[in-house]
N, C-alpha and C positions, 0 to 999 in steps of 0.2 A: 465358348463361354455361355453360361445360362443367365441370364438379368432376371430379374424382376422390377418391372418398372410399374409405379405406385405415382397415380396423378389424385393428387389432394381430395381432388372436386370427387371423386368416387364417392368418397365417406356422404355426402351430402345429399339433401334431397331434390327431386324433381322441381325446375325452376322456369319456365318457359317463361316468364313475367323477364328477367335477370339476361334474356339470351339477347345482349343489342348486339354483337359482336365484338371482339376485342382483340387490342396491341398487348400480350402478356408483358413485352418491358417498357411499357407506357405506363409512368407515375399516373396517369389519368385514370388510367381502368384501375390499376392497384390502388388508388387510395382513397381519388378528389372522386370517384361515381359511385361509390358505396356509400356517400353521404346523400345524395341524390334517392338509392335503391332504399335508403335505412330512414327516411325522415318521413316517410308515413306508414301505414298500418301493412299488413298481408297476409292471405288465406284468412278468411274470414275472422279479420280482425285483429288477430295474432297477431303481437308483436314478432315483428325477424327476425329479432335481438335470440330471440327462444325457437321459431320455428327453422329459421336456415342456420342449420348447426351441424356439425358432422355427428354422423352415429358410428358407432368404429366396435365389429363384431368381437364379442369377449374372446381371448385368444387369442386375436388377429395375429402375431408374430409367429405363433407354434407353424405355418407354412411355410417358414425358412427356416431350413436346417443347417447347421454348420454356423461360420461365423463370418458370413461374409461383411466386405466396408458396403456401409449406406453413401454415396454421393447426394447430395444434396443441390437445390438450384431452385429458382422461380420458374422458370417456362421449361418445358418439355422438350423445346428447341437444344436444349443445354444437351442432353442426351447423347448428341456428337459427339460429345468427350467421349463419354463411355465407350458409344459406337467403336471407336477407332481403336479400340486395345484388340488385339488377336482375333479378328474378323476371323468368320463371319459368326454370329451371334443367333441363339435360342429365344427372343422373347417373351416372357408372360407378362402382359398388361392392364393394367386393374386404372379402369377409365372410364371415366361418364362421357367418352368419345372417342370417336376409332383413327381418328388421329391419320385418317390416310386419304386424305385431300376432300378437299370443298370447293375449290375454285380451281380453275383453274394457272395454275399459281408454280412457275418453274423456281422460286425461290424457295430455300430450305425454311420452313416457319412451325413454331408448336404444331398447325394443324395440318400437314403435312407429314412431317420425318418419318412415320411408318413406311409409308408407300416409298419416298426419295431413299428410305435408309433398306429398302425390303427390294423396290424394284429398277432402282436408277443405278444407287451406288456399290449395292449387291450387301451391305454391313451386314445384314440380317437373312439367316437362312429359315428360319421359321417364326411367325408372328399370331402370337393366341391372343386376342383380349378378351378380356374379363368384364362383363359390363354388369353393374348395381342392380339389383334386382327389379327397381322402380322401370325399368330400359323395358322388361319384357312388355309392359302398357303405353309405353312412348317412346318406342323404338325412330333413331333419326331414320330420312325421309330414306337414302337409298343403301343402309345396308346390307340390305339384301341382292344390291347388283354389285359389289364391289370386289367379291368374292375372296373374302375375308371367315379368317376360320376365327368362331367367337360362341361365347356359351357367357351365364350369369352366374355373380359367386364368385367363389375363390378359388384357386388351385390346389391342387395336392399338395403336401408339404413336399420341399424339394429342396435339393441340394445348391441353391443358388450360388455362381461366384462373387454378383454385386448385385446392390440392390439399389434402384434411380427413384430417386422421391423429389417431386417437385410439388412446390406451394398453387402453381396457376395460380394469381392473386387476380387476377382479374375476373376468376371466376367462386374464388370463394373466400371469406371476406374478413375482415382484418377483426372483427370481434371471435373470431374460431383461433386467432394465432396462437395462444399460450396454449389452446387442445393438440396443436400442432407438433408443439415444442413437446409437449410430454408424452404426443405420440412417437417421438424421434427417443427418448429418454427409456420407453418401454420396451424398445426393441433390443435394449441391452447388447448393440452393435457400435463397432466404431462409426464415429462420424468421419465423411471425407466431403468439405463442403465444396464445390462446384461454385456457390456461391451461400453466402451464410447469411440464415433465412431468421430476422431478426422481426421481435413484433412488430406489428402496423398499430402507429398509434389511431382512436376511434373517440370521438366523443359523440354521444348519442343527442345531447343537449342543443348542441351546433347541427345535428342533422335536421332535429325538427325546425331549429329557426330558419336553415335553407328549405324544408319542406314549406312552411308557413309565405 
């Protein structure tokens, strides 16, 4: 089978401010530390509200061909599902992270499954990602030793069987969610939710009085 798996945070821009680490199914990182991230100003002064937002390329969908189901999910971990239909599988992955370990870390977790799903469990016979263009200036620290086949951009258009779209909410942030919702809405695909990725509610009011 062919995937395309689609991790949210791609659409978005360069964030090293944002990077403290996180549990993607931790309400903490999803909800209660965007209030934290969003209660004062950043990049020269710019409210977040406007600068950390997804930019999402006109036509993005025309690179799936056919009419594949979108699964849906918060963490990338979720992908296991997918994984396990008619092994082993074609990856293309469109990710502000290469998703094939950081720690050393024998548990299956978002930042892992490439590697556990590519070189433990065998699910994945080929693994492309795709990294946002802003990567080729702040490329992470080692992948270049990971040996990892990867380029910037999108893919060809291709005859995908499914398509894996996860929110990562921990990494990008619950005032983008209704961009989210109509980026799901655009792709004129059926939905198969993994889990259904409902808004984040945000008040920006309450951020600044915990900033204050």
């Amino acid at each position: 089978m062919k995937i395309l798996s689609i991790d949210w945070d791609y659409f978005f821009p360069d964030a090293k401010e944002m990077d403290w680490g996180a549990n993607e199914k931790d309400y903490i990182f999803q909800d209660v530390i965007w209030y934290a991230r969003a209660g004062g100003v950043w990049h020269d002064g710019s409210s977040i509200l406007k600068t950390f937002s997804p930019t999402i390329p006109e036509n993005f969908w025309s690179i799936v061909e056919g009419k594949p189901l979108i699964a849906t999910a918060e963490s990338h971990e979720d992908i296991k599902h997918v994984l396990k239909l008619c092994a082993p599988h074609e990856v293309d992955n469109l990710d502000a992270h290469h998703d094939y370990g950081y720690e050393n870390d024998c548990d299956l977790n978002c930042g892992n499954w490439a590697y556990m799903f590519s070189k433990i469990r065998k699910k994945i016979s080929r693994y492309r990602l795709y990294y946002p263009e802003w990567r080729k200036d702040s490329k992470e620290l080692n992948i270049d030793d990971i040996g990892i086949d990867y380029t910037y951009g999108l893919p060809e258009p291709t005859d995908y069987d499914i398509v894996f779209l996860c929110r990562s909410g921990a990494w990008t942030p619950p005032w983008s969610d209704d961009k989210l919702m109509q980026f799901i809405d655009d792709s004129g695909l059926e939905v198969h939710p993994l889990m259904e990725l409902r808004p984040r509610a945000f008040n920006m009011q309450e951020a600044v009085k915990i900033e204050e």
